[in-house]
C-alpha positions as CSV (number, residue, x, y, z in Angstrom):
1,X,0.0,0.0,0.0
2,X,2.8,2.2,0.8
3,X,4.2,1.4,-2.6
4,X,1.1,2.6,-4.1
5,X,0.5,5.8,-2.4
6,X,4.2,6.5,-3.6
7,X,3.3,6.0,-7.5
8,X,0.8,8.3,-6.8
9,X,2.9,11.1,-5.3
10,X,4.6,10.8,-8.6
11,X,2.1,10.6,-11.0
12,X,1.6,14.3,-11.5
13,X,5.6,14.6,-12.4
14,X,5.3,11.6,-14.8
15,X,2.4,13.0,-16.6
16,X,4.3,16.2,-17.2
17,X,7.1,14.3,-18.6
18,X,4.8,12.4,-20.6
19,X,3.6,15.6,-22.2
20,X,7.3,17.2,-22.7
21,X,7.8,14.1,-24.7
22,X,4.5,14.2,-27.1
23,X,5.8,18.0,-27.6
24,X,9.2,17.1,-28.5
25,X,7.5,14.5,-31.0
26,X,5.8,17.1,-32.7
27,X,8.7,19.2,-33.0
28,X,10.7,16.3,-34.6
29,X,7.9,16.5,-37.2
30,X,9.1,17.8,-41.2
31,X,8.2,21.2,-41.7
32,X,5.5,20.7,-44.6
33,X,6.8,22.1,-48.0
34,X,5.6,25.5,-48.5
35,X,3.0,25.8,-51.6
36,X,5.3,26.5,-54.8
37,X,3.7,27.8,-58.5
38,X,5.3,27.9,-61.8
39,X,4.5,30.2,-65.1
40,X,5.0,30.5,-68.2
41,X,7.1,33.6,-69.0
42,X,7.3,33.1,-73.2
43,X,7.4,30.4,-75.8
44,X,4.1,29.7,-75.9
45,X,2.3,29.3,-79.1
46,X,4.6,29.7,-81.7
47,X,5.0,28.8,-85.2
48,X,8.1,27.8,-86.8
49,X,10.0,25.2,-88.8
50,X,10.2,21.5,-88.6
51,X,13.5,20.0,-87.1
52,X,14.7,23.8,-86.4
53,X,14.7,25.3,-83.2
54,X,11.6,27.8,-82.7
55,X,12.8,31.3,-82.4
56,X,11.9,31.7,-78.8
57,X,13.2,29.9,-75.7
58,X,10.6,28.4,-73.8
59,X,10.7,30.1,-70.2
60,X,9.0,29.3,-66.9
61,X,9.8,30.4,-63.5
62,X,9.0,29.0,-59.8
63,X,8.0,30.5,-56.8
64,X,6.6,30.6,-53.3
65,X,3.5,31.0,-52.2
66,X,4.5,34.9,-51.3
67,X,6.3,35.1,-54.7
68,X,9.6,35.1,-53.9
69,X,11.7,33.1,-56.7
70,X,12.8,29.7,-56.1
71,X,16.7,28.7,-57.0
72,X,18.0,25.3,-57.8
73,X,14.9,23.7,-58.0
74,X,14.8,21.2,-61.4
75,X,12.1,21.4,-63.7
76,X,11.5,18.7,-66.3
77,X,10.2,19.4,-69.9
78,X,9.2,16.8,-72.0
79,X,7.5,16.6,-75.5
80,X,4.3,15.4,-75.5
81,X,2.9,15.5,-79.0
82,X,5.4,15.5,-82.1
83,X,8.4,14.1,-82.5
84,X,10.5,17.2,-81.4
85,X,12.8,17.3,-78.8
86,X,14.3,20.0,-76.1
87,X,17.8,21.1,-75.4
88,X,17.8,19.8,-72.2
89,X,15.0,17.5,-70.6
90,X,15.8,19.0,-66.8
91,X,16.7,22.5,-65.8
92,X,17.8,23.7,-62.6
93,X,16.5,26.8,-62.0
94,X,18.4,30.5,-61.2
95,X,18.4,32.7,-58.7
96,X,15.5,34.4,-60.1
97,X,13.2,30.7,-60.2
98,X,13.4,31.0,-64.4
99,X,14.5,27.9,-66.1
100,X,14.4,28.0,-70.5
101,X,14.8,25.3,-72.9
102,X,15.1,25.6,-76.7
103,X,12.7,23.6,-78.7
104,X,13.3,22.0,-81.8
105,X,10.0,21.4,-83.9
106,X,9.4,17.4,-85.1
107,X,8.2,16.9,-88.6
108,X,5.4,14.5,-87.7
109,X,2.6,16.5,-87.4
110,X,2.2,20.4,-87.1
111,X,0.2,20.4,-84.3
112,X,2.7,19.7,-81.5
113,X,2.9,19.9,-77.4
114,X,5.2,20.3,-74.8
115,X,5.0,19.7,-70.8
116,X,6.8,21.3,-68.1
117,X,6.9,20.6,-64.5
118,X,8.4,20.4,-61.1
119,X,10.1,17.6,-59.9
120,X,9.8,16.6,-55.6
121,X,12.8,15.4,-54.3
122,X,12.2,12.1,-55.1
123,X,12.3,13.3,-59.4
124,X,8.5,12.8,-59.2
125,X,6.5,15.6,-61.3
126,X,4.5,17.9,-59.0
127,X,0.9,18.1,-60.7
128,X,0.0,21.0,-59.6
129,X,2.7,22.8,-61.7
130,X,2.2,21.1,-64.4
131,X,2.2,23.6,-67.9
132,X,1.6,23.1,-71.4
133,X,3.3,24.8,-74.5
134,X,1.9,24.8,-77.8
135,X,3.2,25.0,-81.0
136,X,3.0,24.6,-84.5
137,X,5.1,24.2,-87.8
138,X,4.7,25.8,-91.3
139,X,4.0,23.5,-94.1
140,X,6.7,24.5,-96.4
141,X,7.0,21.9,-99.6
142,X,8.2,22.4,-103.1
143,X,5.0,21.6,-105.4
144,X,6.2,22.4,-109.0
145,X,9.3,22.6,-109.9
146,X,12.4,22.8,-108.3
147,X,14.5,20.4,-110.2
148,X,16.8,23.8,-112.2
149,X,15.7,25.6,-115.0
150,X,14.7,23.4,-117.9
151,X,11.6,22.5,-119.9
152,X,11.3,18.8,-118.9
153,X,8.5,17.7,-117.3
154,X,9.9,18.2,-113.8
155,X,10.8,21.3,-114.5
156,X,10.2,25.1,-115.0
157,X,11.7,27.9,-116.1
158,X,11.1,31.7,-115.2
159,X,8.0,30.6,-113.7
160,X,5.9,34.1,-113.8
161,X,2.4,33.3,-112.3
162,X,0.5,30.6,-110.3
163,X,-3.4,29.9,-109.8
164,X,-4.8,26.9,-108.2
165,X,-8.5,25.3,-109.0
166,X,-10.9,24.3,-106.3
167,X,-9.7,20.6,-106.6
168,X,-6.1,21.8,-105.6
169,X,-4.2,21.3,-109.2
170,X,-1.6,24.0,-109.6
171,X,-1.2,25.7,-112.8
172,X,2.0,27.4,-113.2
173,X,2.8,29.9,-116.1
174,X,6.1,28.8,-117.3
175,X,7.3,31.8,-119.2
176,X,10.2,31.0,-120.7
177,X,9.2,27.5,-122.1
178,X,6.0,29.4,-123.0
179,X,3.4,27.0,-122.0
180,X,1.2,26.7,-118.8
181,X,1.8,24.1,-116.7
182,X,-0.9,21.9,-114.6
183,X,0.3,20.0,-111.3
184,X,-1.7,17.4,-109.8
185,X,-1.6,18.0,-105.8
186,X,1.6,15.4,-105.2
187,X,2.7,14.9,-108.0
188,X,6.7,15.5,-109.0
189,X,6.0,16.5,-112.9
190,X,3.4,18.8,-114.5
191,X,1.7,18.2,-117.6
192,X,1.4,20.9,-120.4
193,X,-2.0,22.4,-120.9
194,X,-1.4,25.1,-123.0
195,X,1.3,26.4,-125.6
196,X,4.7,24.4,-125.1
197,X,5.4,24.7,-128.6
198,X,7.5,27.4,-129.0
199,X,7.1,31.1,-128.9
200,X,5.0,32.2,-132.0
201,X,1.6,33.4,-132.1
202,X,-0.5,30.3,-133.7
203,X,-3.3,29.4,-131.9
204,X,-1.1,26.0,-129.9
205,X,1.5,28.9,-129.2
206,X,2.0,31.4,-126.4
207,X,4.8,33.7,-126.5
208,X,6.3,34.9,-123.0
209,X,3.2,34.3,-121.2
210,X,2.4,36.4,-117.8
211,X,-0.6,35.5,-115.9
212,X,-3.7,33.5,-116.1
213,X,-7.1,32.6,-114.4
214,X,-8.6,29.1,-114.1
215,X,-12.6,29.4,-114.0
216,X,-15.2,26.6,-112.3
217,X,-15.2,25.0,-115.3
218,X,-11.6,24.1,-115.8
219,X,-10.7,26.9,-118.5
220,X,-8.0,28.8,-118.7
221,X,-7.3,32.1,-119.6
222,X,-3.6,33.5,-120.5
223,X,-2.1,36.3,-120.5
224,X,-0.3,36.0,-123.4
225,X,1.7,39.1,-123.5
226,X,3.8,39.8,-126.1
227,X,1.2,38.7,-128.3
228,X,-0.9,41.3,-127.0
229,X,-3.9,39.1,-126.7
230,X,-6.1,36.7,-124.2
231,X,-5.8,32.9,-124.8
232,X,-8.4,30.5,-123.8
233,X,-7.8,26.8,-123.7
234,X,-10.3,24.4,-122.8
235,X,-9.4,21.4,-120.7
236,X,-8.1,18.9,-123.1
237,X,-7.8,21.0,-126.0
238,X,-4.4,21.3,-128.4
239,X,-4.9,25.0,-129.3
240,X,-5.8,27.8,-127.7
241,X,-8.9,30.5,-128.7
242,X,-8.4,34.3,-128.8
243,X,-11.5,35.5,-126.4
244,X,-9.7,39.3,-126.1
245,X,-7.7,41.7,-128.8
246,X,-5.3,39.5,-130.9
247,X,-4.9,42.3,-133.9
248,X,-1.4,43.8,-132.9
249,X,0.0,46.4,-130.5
250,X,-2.6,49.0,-130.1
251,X,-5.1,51.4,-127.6
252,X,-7.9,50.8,-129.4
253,X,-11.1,49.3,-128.5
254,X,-10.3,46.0,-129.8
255,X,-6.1,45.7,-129.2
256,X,-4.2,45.6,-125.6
257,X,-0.5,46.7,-125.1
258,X,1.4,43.6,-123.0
259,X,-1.8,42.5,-120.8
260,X,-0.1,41.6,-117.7
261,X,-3.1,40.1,-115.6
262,X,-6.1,38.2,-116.6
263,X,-9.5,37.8,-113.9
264,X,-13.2,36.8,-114.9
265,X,-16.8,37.5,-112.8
266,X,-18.8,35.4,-112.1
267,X,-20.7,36.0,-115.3
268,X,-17.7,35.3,-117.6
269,X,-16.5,38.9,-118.2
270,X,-13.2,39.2,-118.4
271,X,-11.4,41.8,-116.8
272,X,-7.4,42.6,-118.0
273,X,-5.0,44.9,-117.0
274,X,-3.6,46.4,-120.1
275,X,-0.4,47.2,-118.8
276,X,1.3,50.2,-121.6
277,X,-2.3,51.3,-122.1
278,X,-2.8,52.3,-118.5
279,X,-5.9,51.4,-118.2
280,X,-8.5,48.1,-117.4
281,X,-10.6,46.7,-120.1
282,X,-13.7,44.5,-119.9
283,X,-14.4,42.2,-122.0
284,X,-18.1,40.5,-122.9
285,X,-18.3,36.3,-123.1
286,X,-18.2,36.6,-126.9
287,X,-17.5,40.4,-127.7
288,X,-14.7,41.4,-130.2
289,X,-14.1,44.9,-128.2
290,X,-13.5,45.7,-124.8
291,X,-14.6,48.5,-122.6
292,X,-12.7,50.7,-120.5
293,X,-13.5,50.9,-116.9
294,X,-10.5,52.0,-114.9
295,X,-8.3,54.4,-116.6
296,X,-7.7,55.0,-120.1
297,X,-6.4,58.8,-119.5
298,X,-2.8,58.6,-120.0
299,X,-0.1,57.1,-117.5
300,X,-0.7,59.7,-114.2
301,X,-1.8,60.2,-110.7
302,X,-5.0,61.6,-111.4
303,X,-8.0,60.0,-109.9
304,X,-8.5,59.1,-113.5
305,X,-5.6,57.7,-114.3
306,X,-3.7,54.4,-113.8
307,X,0.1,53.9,-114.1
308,X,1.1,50.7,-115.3
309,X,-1.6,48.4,-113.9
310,X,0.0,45.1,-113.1
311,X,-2.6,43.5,-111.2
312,X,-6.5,43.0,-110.6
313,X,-9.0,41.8,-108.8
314,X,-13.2,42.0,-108.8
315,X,-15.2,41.6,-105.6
316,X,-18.9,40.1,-105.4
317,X,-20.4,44.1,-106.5
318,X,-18.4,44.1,-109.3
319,X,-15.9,46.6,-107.6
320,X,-12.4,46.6,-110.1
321,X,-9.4,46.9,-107.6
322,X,-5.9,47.8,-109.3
323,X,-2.6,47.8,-108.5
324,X,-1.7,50.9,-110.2
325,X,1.9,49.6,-109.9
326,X,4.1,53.3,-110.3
327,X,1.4,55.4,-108.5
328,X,2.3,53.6,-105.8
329,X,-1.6,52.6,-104.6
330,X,-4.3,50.6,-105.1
331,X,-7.2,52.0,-106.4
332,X,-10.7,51.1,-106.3
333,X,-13.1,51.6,-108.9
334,X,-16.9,50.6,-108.7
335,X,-19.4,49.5,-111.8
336,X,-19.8,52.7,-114.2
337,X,-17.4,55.0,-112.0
338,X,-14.8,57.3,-114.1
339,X,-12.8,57.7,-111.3
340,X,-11.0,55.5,-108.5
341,X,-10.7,56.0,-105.3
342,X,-7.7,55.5,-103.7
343,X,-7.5,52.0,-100.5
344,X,-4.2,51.2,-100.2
345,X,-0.7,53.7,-100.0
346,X,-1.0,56.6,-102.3
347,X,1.0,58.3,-99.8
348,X,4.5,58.2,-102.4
349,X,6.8,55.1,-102.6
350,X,7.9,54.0,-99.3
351,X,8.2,51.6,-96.7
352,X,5.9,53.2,-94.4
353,X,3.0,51.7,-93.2
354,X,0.8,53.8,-95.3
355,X,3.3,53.2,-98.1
356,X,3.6,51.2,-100.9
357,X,6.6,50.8,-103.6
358,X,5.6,49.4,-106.7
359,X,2.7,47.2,-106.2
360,X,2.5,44.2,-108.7
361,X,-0.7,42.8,-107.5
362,X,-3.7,42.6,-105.8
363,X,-5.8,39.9,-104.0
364,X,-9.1,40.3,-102.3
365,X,-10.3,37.8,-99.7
366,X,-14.1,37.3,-98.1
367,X,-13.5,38.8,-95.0
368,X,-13.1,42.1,-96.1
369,X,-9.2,42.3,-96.8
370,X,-7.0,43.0,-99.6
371,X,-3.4,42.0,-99.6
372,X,-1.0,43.5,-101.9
373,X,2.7,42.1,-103.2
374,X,4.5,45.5,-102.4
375,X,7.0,44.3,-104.7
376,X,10.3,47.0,-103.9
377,X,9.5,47.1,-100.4
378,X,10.0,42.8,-100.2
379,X,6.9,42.2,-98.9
380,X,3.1,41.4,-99.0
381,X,0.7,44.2,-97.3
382,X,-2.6,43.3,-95.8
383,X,-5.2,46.4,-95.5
384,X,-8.7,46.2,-94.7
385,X,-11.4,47.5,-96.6
């Protein structure tokens, strides 16, 4: 009994030491890993060129949960879609929590993906940080051609124009063989489907041909310029059919002066840019004479006027846009106007933004855009309407 009442003297003092000892337990306890977040600081969503590195490093950084960068931490990234690959796969990162890899595109699809990531001490990703980088790469491909000059099959020479059909053939107009060339999407030689018989003016002939137009139907209308005249061929057919001027150098109502583009309505007119007559003729499905309706008032800057129209285009309202090539602009000119009006540069030949130097051509799209090959400034100009 004695021995009992004695434990119980003590048990205060051993409950105390009980609880120093479940206190020291939690003290012996890991401090839990503060919450860390990573970003993506650039390289995201670019476009560039298979198996070549993109032209931005890919750049994320770590930090705490109150922001404050995170140094020597490593940080995995890993492609995820394409086969591309990464300069390095981890990354430690610096004292300001950034670590940056270079990627190199894959040629497997152009649609491609990236992951990047924390890794725990134990090289395990960290979910929560994981980030994903996208990226594409443009579809660059030789389609006709590209085998030296030469008129073989494979081959062009001086190729001075291209137009492509709905179903995706290619027609190229290879000047100085003086034909037109058609290439089937894939294929590594082009068959001839106009002229290629020389320069000369009979009707299988072209001689230095410039442009041409393709219509739903499969025909195709040339530019034939230094015979001053409009060639159209039918699929299939060995010669060609004068559908515009054909009687010599001339300004007259039924001559043109080295056409240099060829387009058509949707009601078969055809619309050319007579280039040394300064001015834009239409011509009737059928009609021996064409009509002026942009131009035809000497080579000037008037409102009037054109300069060496190199290129046209016609929109659903039958509005004539030119690229007046040496007034510098592009000039508008609705249905029965006698005057354009001036929606691209006019400002004097530059390279500013509202400049243009020597437009050669002129393309309308359906969203309300024209884009322009500013041909002195190196570069293609897109202005909205």
């Amino acid at each position: 009994m004695r021995l009992i009442r004695n434990l119980k003297s003590y048990l205060p003092a051993i409950a105390a030491l009980f609880l120093l000892f479940l206190v020291g337990c939690e003290d012996d306890k890991p401090e839990p890993s503060p919450t860390l977040s990573l970003s993506k600081v650039s390289g995201d969503n670019q476009t560039g060129f298979a198996a070549k590195p993109l032209a931005e490093l890919l750049q994320v950084k770590l930090v705490n949960a109150t922001g404050i960068p995170q140094e020597n931490k490593y940080i995995e990234f890993i492609v995820t879609a394409g086969n591309g690959s990464v300069s390095s796969g981890k990354v430690a990162t610096d004292q300001n929590g950034m670590a940056a890899v270079s990627w190199v595109l894959g040629a497997s699809e152009p649609n491609q993906t990236l992951k990047a990531y924390l890794l725990d001490s134990n090289g395990l990703p960290v979910n929560s940080t994981v980030l994903e980088f996208r990226a594409k790469f443009k579809i660059i491909e030789t389609v006709a051609g590209g085998n030296g000059a030469g008129a073989a099959a494979n081959q062009v020479d001086y190729p001075h124009g291209v137009f492509v059909d709905p179903q995706g053939n290619i027609f190229v107009v290879d000047e100085q063989n003086q034909r037109i060339q058609k290439w089937l999407p894939g294929a590594t030689s082009g068959v001839t489907v106009a002229g290629g018989n020389g320069p000369g003016a009979a009707a299988d002939q072209l001689k230095y041909p410039f442009r041409g137009y393709v219509d739903a139907a499969g025909n195709i209308f040339i530019c034939d310029s230094n015979n001053d005249r409009i060639q159209k061929w039918a699929p299939g057919a060995g010669t060609g059919k004068t559908v515009a001027a054909g009687n010599g150098i001339g300004s007259g109502a039924n001559t043109l002066f080295f056409p240099h583009d060829v387009v058509l309505d949707d009601v078969g007119n055809i619309f050319i840019a007579d280039y040394f007559n300064n001015r834009v003729q239409k011509w009737a499905p059928n009609a021996t004479n064409g009509t002026t309706v942009a131009g035809g008032n000497g080579e000037a800057g008037g409102a009037n006027q054109l300069n060496r129209p190199s290129g046209i285009a016609i929109d659903q309202k039958g509005n004539v846009y030119v690229a007046d090539k040496y007034n510098h602009r592009v000039q508008k000119w609705a249905p029965g106007a006698t005057v354009g009006i001036t929606v691209a540069g006019g400002n004097g030949a530059g390279n500013a933004i509202d400049q243009l130097n020597f437009p050669g051509d002129v393309y309308l799209d359906n969203k309300g855009f024209i884009y322009i090959a500013d041909m002195d400034n190196h570069r293609i100009q897109k202005w909205s309407l």
